[in-house]
VEXZAMI-800040 format. One record per residue (C-alpha): residue number from 1; residue in three letters; x, y, z. Coordinates in Angstrom, 2 decimals, always signed. Layout:
<timis>
<timi><k>NUM</k><r>ala</r><c1>X</c1><c2>Y</c2><c3>Z</c3></timi>
...
</timis>
This chain:
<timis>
<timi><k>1</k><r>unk</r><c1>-7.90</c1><c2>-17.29</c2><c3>-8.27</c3></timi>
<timi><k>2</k><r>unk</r><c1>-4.73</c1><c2>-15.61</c2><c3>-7.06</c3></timi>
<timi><k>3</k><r>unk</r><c1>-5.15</c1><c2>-12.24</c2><c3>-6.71</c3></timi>
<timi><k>4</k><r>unk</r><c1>-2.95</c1><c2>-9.39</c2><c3>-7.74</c3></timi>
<timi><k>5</k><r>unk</r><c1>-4.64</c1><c2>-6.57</c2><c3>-5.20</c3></timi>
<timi><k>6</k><r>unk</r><c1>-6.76</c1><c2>-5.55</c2><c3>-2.87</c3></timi>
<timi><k>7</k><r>unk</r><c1>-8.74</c1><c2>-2.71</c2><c3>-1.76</c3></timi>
<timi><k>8</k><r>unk</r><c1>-10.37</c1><c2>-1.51</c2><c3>+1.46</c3></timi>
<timi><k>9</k><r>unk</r><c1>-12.51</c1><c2>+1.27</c2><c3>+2.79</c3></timi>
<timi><k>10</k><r>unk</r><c1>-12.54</c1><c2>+3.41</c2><c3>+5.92</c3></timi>
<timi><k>11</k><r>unk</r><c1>-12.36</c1><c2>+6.38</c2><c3>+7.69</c3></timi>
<timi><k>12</k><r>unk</r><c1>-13.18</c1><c2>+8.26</c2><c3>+4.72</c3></timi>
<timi><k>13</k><r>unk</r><c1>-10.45</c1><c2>+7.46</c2><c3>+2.24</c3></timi>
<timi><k>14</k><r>unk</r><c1>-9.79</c1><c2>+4.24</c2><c3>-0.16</c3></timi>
<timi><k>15</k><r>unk</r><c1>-6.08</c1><c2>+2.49</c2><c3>+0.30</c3></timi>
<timi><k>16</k><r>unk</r><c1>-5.14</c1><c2>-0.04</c2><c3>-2.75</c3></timi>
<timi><k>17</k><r>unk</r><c1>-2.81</c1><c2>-2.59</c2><c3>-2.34</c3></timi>
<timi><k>18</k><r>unk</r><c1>-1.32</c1><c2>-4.33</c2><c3>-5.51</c3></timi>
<timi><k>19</k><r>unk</r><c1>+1.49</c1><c2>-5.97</c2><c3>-7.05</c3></timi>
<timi><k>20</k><r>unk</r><c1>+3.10</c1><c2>-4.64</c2><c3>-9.37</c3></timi>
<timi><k>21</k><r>unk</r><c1>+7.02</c1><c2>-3.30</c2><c3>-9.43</c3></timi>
<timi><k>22</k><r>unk</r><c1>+8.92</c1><c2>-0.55</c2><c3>-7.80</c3></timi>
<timi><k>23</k><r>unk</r><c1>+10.77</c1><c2>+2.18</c2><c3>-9.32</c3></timi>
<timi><k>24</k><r>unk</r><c1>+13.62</c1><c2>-0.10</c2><c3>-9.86</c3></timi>
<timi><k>25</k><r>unk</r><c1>+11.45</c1><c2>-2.68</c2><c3>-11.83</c3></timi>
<timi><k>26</k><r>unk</r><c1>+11.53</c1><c2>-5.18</c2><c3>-9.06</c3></timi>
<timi><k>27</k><r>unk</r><c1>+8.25</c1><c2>-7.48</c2><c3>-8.16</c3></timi>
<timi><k>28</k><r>unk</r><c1>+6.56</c1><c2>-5.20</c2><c3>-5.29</c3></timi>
<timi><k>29</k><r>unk</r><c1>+3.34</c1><c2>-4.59</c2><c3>-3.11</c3></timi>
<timi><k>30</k><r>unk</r><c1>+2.49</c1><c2>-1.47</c2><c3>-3.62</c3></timi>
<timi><k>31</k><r>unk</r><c1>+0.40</c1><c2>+0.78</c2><c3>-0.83</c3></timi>
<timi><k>32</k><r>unk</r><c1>-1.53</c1><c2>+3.33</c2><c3>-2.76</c3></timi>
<timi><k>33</k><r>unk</r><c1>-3.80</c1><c2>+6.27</c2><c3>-0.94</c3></timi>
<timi><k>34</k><r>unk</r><c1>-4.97</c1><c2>+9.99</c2><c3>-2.10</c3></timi>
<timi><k>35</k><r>unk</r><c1>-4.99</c1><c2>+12.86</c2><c3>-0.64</c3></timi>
<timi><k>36</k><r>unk</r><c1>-7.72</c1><c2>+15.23</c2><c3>-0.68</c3></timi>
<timi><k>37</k><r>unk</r><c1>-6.97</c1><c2>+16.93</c2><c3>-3.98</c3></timi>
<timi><k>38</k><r>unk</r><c1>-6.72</c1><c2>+13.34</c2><c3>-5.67</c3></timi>
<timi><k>39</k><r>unk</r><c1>-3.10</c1><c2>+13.42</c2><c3>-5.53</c3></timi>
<timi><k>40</k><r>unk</r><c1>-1.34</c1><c2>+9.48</c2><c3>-5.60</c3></timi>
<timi><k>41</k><r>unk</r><c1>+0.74</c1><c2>+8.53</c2><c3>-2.81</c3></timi>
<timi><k>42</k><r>unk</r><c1>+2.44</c1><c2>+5.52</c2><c3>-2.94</c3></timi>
<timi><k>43</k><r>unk</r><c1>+4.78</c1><c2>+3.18</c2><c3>-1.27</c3></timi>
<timi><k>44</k><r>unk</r><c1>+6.18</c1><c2>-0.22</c2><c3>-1.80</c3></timi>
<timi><k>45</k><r>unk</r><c1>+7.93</c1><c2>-2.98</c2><c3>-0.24</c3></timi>
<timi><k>46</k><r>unk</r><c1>+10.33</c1><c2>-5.68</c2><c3>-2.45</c3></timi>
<timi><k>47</k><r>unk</r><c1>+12.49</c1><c2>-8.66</c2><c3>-1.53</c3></timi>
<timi><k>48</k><r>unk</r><c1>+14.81</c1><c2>-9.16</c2><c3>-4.06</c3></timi>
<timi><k>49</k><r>unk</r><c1>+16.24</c1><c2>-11.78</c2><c3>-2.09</c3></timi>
<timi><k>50</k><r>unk</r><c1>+13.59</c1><c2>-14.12</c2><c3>-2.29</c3></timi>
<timi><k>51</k><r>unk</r><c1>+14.05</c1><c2>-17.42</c2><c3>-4.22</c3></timi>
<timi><k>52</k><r>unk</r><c1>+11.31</c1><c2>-15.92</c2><c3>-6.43</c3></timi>
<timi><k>53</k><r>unk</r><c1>+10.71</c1><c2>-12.09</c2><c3>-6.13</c3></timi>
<timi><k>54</k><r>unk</r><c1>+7.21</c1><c2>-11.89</c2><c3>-7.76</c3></timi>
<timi><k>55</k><r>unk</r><c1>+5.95</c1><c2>-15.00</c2><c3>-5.77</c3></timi>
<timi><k>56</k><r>unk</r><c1>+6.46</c1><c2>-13.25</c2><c3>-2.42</c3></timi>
<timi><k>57</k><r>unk</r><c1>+4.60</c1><c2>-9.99</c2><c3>-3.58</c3></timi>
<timi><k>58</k><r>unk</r><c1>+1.41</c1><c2>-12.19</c2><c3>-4.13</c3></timi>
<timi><k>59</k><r>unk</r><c1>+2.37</c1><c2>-13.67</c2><c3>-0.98</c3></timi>
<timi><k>60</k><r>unk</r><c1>+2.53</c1><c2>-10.76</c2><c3>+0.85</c3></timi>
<timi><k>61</k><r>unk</r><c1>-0.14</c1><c2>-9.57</c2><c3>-0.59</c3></timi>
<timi><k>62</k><r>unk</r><c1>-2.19</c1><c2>-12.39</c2><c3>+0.29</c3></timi>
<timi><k>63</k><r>unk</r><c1>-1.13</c1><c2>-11.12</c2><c3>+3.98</c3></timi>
<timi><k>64</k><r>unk</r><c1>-2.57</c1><c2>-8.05</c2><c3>+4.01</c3></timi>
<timi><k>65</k><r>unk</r><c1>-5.62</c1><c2>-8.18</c2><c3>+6.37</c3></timi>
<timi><k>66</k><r>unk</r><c1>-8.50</c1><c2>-5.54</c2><c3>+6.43</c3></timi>
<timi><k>67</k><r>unk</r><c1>-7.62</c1><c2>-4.78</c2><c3>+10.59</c3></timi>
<timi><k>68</k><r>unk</r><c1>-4.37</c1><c2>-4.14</c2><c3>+8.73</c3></timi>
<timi><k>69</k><r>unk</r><c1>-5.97</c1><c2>-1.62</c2><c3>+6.40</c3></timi>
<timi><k>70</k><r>unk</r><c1>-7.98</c1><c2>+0.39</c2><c3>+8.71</c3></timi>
<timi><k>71</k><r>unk</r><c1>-5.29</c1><c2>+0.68</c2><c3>+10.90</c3></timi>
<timi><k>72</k><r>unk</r><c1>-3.59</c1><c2>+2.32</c2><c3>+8.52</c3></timi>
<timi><k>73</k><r>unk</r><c1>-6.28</c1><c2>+4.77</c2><c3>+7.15</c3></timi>
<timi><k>74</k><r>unk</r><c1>-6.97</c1><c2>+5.40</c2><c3>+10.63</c3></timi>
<timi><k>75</k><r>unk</r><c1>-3.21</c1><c2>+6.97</c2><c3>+10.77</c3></timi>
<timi><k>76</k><r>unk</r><c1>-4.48</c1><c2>+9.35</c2><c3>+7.98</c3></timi>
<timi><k>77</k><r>unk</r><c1>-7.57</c1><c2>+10.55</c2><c3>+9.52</c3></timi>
<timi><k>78</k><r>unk</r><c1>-7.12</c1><c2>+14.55</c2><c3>+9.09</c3></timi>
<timi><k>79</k><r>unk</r><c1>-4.07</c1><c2>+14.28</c2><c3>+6.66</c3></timi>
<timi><k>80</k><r>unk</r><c1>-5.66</c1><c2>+16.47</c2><c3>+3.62</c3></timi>
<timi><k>81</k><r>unk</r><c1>-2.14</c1><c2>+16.62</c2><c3>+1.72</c3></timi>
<timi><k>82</k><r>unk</r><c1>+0.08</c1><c2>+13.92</c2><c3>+0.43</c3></timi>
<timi><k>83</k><r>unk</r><c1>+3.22</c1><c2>+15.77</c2><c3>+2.29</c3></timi>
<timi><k>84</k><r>unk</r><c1>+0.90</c1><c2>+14.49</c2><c3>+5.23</c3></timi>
<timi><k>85</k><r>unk</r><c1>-0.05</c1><c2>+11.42</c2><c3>+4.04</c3></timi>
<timi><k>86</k><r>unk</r><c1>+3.40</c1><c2>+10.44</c2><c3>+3.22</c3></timi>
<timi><k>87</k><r>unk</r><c1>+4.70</c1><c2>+11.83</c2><c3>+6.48</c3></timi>
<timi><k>88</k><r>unk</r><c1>+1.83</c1><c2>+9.88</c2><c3>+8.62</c3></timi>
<timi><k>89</k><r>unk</r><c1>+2.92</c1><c2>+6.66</c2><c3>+6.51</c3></timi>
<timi><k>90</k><r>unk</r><c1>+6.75</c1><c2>+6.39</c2><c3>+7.06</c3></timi>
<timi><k>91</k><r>unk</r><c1>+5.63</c1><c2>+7.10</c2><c3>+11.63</c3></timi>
<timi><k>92</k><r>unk</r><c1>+6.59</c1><c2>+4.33</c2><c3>+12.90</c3></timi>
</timis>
């Protein structure tokens, strides 16, 4: 079964990751948290280079590892807004 996303749990907040397309309508993995006031924030990555654009979003989706995940939410940990959130997500 190939999978189109994936969800994961921790530090008190739910990220989603899926595949589905960017703004553009380009084949993307899309990061998806909320903030405290269930405000979406999202952000995606596309490679519209690839030989086949939508294959390497399952790919990379595939990828995605839960150490991944919580690494991430752990970034988040006392971000209440999605100014935050977003803010906390584009530190590299």
């Amino acid at each position: 079964m190939q999978r189109f996303a994936k969800i994961f749990e921790g530090h008190g907040r739910q990220i989603l990751f899926r595949v589905d397309e960017n703004s553009d309508g380009d084949p993307a993995v899309l990061m998806e948290v909320m903030d405290d006031e269930g405000a979406s924030v999202t952000l995606g990555v596309a490679n519209n280079e690839a030989e086949d654009p939508k294959q390497w979003a399952m790919d990379a989706l595939d990828l995605i590892t839960e150490d991944q995940a919580m690494g991430i939410l752990a970034r988040l940990e006392g971000k209440t807004t999605a100014f935050e959130i977003a803010a906390a997500l584009q530190e590299g």
